[in-house]
C-alpha positions, -999 to +999 in steps of 0.1 A: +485+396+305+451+403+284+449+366+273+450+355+307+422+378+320+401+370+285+403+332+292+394+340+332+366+360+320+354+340+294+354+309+325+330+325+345+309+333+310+304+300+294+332+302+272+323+332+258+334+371+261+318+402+242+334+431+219+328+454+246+350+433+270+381+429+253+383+465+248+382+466+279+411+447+288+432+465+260+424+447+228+420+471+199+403+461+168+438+453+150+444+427+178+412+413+180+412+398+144+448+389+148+434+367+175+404+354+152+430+345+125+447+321+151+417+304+158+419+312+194+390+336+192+356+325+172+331+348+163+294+337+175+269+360+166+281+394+175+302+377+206+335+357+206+341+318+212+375+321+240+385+281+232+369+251+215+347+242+247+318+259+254+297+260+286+257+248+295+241+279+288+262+295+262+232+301+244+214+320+272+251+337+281+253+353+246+219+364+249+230+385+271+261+401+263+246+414+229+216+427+250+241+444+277+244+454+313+206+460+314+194+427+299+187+393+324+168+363+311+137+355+317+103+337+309+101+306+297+145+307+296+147+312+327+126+283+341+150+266+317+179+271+335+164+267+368+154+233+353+116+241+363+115+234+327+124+210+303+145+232+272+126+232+235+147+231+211+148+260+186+127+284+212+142+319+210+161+330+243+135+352+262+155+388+276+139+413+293+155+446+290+151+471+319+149+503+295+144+515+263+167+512+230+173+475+218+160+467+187+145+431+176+176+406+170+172+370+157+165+343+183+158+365+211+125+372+221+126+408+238+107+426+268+109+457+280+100+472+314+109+501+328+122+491+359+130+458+377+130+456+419+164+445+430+147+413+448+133+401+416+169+397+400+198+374+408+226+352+393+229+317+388+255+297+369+268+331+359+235+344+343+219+377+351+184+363+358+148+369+372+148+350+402+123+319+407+094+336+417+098+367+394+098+341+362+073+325+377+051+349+379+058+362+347+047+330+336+014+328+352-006+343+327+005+318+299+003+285+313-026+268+322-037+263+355-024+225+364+013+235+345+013+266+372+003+243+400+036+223+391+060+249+388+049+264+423+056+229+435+085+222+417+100+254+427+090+247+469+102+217+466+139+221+456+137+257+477+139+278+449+110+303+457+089+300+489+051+305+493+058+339+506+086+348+481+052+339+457+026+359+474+046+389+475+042+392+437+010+386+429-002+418+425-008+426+389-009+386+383-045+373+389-037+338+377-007+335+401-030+347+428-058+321+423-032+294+418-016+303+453-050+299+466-056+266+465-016+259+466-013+241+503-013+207+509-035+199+539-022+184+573-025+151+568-009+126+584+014+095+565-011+068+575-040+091+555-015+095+523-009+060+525-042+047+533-052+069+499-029+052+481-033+017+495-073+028+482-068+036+449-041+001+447-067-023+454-093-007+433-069-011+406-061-050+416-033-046+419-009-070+439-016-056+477+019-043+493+031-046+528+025-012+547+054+005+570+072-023+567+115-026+575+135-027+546+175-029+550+167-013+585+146+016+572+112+019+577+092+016+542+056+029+530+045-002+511+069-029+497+065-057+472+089-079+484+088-103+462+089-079+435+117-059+452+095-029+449+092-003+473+068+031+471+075+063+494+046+086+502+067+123+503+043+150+516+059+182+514+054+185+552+077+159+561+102+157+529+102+196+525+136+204+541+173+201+527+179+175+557+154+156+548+157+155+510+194+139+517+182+120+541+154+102+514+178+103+487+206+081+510+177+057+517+169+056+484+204+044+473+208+023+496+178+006+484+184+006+447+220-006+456+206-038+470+184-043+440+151-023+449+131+000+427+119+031+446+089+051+431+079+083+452+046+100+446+031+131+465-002+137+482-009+160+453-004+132+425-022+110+444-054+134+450-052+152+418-038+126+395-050+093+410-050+075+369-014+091+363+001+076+399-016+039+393-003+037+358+033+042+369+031+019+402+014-007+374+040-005+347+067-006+374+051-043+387+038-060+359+073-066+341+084-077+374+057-100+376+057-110+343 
């Protein structure tokens, strides 16, 4: 009956289960290195390998059960896993532990704090974790101003922290503050996004597209045709709900499945990276041209 419960637990922990957990479930120390002698536990660093697979963030998993019950990731970690950021590899595993009485341990990089709010802590894929807006405003003092700007997009975007969820922790984080500041996209309508674009296209030279133009029965911001291009304009205004995100990313298979190339840009690339957003459109049409 243990084994069953150790390989049930170890599912929902990325392979992995802790000293303090087979105890639990009856194993003494006698039976817990008869199990490592069969092979079908593993040491790993103060935890134990349940099987030869492990899971995604086995890592970040063992992180925390050496920490404890009082340890959740955060930092740079958790943007990780929330895939606001891309991973580096050999960066330590950033834990914060609510409380005193963990020493230093090799490949973590440690915090303490004396308390944590219940609304700035959550679980995802398993992981005790600082929710979006928590990490990301324990973040804001580190990164530079245009790497914040993206994170708070990235995280509206896919719904993983809203401008409120934000401003309700920026006390205590001035950069946050002054990055939520001039975080808003203003009202503009397509044909102004588009007529930006269109703007910053020809005074490139490059090959003029066809505006709101039908494609496959959709309606289109600018197409190549004969280059079987097509760019989308996505405001967060009117691409900023989970209906609508399907909705583009349906269209946009559709598209590709008939042999189309789909670039989307925002009004923010397009008003704060104009060089960045004409460099992609260019390399995406000049092979095609070639």
């Amino acid at each position: 009956m243990s084994d069953r419960a150790i390989v049930s637990l170890a599912a929902r922990q990325h392979g992995l289960v802790s000293v303090t957990q087979l105890r639990a479930l009856g194993l003494d120390s006698r039976a817990i290195a008869r199990r490592v002698e069969r092979g079908w536990l593993r040491r790993r660093g103060g935890v134990f390998q349940v099987g030869p697979i492990l899971g995604p963030c086995a890592r970040e998993m063992a992180a925390l059960l050496r920490c404890g019950e009082r340890a959740l990731l955060s930092h740079l970690t958790a943007a990780v896993v929330f895939a606001l950021r891309a991973a580096r590899p050999g960066a330590p595993v950033d834990v914060t532990l609510v409380g005193a009485g963990l020493r230093p341990r090799p490949g973590l990089r440690l915090r303490r704090v004396h308390s944590m709010p219940p609304g700035d802590v959550t679980t995802y894929d398993g992981l005790r974790i600082t929710t979006p807006a928590r990490t990301i405003a324990d973040l804001s003092s580190t990164l530079p101003a245009v790497e914040l700007g993206r994170l708070i997009e990235e995280a509206r975007i896919r719904n993983l922290a809203t401008l409120d969820d934000l401003r309700a922790r920026e006390h205590g984080h001035p950069a946050l503050r002054a990055a939520l500041a001039v975080h808003h996209e203003p009202q503009v309508t397509r044909s102004e996004a588009e007529r930006r674009l269109l703007e910053l296209i020809r005074a490139a030279g490059l090959p003029a597209p066809r505006c709101n133009a039908r494609v496959l029965g959709f309606e289109v911001d600018m197409v190549w045709p004969d280059l079987r291009m097509v760019v989308e304009v996505d405001g967060y205004a009117f691409h900023g709900t989970r209906e609508a995100f399907e909705r583009d990313r349906g269209r946009d298979a559709r598209l590709i499945a008939a042999g189309y190339r789909v670039l989307r840009v925002t009004w923010r690339q397009i008003v704060e990276e104009p060089m960045r957003v004409i460099a992609t459109i260019a390399a995406v049409l000049q092979p095609l041209s070639a």
